[in-house]
C-alpha positions as CSV (number, residue, x, y, z in Angstrom):
1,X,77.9,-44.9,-53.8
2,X,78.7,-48.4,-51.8
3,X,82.1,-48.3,-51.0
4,X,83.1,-51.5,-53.2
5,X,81.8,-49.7,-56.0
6,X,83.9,-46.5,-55.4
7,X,86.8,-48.7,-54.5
8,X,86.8,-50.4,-57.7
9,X,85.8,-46.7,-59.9
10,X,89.2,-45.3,-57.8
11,X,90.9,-48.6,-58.8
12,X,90.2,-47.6,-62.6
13,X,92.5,-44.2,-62.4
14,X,95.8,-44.6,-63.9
15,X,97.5,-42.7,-60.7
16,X,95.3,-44.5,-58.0
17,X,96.3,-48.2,-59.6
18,X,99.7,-46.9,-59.7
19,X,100.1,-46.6,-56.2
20,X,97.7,-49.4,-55.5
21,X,100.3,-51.9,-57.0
22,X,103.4,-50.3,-54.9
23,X,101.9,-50.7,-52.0
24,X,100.4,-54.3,-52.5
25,X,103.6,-56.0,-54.7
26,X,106.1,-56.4,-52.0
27,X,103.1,-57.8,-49.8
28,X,102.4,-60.5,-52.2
29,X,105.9,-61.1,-53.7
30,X,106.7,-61.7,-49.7
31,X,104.0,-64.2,-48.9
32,X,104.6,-66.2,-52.1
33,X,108.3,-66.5,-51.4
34,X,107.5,-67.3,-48.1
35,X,104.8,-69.9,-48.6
36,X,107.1,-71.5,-51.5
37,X,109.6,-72.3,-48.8
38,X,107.0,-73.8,-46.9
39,X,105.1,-75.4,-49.7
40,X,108.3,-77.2,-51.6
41,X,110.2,-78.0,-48.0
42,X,107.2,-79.9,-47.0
43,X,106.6,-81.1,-50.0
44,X,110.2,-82.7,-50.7
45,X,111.4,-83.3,-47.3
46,X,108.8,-84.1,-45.6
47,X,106.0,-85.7,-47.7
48,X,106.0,-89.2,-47.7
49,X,107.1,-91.3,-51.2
50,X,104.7,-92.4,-53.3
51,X,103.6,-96.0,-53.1
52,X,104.0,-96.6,-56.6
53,X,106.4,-93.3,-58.5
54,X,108.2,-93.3,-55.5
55,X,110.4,-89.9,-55.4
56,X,109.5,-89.2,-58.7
57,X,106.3,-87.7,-57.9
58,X,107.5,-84.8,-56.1
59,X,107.5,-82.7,-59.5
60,X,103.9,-82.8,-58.4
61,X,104.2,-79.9,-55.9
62,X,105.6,-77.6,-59.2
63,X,103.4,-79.5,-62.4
64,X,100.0,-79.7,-61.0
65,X,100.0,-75.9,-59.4
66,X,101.4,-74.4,-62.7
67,X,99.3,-76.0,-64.6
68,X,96.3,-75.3,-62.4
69,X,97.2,-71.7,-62.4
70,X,97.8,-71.6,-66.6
71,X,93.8,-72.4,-66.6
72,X,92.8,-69.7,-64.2
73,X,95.1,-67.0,-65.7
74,X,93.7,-67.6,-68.8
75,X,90.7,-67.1,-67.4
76,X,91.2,-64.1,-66.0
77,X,92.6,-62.9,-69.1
78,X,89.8,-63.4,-71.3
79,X,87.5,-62.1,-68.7
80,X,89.7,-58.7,-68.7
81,X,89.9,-58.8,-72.3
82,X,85.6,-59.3,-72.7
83,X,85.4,-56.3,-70.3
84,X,88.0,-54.3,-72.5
85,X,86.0,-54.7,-75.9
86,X,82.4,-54.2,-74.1
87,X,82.9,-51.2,-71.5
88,X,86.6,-50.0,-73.1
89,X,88.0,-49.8,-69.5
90,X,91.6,-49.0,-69.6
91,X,92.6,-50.9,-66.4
92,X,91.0,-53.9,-68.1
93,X,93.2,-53.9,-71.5
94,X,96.1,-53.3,-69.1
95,X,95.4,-56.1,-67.0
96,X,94.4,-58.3,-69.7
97,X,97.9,-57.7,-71.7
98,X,99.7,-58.1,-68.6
99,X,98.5,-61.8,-68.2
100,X,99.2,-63.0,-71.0
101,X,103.4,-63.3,-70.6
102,X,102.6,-65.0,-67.2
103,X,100.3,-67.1,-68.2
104,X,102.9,-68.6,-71.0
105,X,105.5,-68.7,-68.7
106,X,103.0,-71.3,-66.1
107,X,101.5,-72.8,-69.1
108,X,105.3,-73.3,-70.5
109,X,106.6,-74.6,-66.9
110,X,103.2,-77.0,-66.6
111,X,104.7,-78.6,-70.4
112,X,107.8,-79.1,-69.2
113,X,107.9,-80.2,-65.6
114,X,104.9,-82.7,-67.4
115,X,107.0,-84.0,-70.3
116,X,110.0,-84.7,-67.0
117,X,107.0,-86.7,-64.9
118,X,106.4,-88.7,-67.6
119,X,109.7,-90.1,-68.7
120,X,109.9,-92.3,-65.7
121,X,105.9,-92.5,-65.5
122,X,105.0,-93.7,-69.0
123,X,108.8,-94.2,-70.5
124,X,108.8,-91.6,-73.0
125,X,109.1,-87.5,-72.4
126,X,106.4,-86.5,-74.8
127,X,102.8,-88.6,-75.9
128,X,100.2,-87.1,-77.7
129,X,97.9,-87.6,-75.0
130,X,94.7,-85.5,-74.9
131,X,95.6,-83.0,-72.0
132,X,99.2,-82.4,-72.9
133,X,97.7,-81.7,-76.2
134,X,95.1,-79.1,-75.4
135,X,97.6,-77.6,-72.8
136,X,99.9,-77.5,-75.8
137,X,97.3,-75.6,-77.7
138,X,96.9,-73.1,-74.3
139,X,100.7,-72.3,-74.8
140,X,100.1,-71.3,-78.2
141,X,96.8,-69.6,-78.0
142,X,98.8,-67.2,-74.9
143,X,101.7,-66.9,-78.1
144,X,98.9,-65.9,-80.4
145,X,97.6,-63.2,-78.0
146,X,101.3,-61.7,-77.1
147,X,102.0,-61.5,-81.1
148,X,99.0,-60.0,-81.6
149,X,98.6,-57.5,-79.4
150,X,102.4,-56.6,-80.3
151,X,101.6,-56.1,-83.7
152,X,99.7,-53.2,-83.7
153,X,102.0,-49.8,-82.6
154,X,98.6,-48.4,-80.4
155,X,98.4,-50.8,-77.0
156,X,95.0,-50.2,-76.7
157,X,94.2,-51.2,-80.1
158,X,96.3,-54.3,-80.3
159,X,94.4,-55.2,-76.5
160,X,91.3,-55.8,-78.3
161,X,92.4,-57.4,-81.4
162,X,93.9,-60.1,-78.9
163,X,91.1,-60.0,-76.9
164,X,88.8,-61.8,-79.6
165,X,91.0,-64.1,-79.9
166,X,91.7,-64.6,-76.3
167,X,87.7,-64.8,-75.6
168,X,87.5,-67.4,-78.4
169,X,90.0,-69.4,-77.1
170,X,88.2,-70.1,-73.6
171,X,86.7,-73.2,-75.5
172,X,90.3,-74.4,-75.0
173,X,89.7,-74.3,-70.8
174,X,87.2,-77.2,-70.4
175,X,88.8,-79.6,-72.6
176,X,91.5,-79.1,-70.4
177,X,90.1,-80.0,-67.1
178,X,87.6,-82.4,-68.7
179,X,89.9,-84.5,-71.1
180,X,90.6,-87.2,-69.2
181,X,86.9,-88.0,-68.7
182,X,86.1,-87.0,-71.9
183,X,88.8,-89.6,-74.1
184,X,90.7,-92.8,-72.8
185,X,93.9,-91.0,-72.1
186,X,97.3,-92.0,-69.9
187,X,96.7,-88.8,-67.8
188,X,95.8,-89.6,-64.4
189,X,92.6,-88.6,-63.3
190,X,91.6,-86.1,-60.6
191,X,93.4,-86.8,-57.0
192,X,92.4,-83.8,-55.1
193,X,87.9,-83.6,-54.4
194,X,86.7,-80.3,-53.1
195,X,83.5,-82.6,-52.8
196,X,84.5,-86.7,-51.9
197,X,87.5,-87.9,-50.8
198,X,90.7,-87.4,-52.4
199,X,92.8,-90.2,-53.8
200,X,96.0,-88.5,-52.1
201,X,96.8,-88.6,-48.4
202,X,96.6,-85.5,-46.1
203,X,100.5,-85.4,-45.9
204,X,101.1,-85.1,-49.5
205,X,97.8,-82.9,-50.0
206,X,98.5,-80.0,-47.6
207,X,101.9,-78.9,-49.1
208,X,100.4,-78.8,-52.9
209,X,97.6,-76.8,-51.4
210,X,100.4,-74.3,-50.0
211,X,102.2,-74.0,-53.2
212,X,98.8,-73.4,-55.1
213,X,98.1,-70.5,-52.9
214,X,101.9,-69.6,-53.2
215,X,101.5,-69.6,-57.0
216,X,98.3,-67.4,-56.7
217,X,99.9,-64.8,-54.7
218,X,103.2,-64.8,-57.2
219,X,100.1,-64.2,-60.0
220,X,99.3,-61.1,-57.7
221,X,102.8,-59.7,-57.8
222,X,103.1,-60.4,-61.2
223,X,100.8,-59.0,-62.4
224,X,100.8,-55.8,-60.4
225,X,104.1,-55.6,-61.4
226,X,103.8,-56.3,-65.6
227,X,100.2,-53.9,-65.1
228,X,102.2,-51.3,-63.7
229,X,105.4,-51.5,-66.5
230,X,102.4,-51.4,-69.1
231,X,100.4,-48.7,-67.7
232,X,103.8,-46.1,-67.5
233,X,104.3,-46.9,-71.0
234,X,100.5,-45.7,-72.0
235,X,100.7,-42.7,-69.6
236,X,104.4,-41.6,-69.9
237,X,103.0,-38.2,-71.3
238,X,100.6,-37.5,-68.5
239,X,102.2,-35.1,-65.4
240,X,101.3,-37.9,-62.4
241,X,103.9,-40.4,-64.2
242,X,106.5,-37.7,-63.8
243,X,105.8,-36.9,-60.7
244,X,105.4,-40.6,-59.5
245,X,108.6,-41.8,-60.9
246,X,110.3,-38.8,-58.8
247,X,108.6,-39.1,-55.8
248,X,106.2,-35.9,-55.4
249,X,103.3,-36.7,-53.4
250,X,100.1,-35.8,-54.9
């Protein structure tokens, strides 16, 4: 068998993931705490002002990484949650329901530090413009997925309920990204080109790009961490739980 494809059929035992996530969370908690200190000291004390917000648009270096990172969560959640109804892989419903609380809590954070940009930005805290909107609408849809999966006393069971719902709410991601091409809106328009030439200059770029990595590897140890609660609670029948939570060595 390659060895990618054993790695990931190990990953899938309960008692291999287990000790997969020990070993990797303090790895990734680390680099994102360390990178955040990097990221937001940059980003505050050493970026220049903005020609036009001024100071004000240093919420930049928390709203545009969390609300990057609210997309791609989502992402990955549905993605978990497809492979959870078609190939009923455990890891999968476990990952899947582990996303979702982070997901709200970036999507929640992306609302906020939004509706605080734009007091001074466009004179009022909230607008009904089209990407606060359909971010608005991501918040809930991640709500709808938690209640749901809660509401059924089986995990696994309520995983794929809120997986549907989860998949069918991906239509939610492009209007997103796309809404402020799509509809004449007060949201600014992309700064940042992975293709042309950003809008934003090198000093002010390079610390957002450390806090977007920062938020990624948070998402790691986040995850590992929620995946890890979730997947004791399935197994806390099964002998390698017991043994794991008093330290035998298998």
């Amino acid at each position: 068998m390659n060895p990618v494809l054993r790695w990931f059929h190990q990953l899938g035992s309960p008692p291999y993931f287990y000790r997969f996530a020990t070993r990797w969370m303090p790895w990734a908690g680390g680099a994102a705490l360390i990178l955040t200190i990097i990221g937001m000291y940059l980003g505050l004390a050493r970026a220049p002002a903005d020609y036009l917000q001024g100071d004000s648009f240093r919420i930049i270096y928390i709203h545009v990484p969390s609300a990057w990172m609210s997309m791609f969560i989502y992402g990955v959640m549905a993605l978990n949650g497809a492979i959870a109804l078609i190939w009923r892989i455990k890891l999968s419903e476990i990952l899947f329901l582990a996303c979702a609380p982070i997901g709200a809590m970036f999507t929640a954070i992306t609302l906020i530090t939004g509706m605080l940009w734009g007091k001074p930005t466009w004179g009022a805290y909230w607008v009904w413009d089209a990407r606060l909107t359909s971010e608005l609408v991501l918040l809930f849809l991640y709500f709808g997925v938690i209640g749901l999966a809660s509401a059924y006393d089986d995990l696994r069971q309520g995983a794929r309920a809120a997986a549907v719902l989860a998949i069918v709410g991906v239509v939610n991601i492009p209007i997103i990204h796309f809404s402020v091409k799509w509809w004449n809106t007060l949201h600014q328009g992309e700064t940042i080109r992975i293709f042309g030439k950003s809008s934003m200059d090198s000093s002010m770029i390079w610390p957002l790009l450390i806090m977007a990595m920062a938020t990624k590897l948070y998402f790691v140890f986040a995850l590992l961490l929620r995946a890890r609660g979730v997947l004791l609670e399935q197994e806390r029948n099964k002998a390698w739980v017991r043994d794991a939570l008093l330290g035998v060595k298998n």
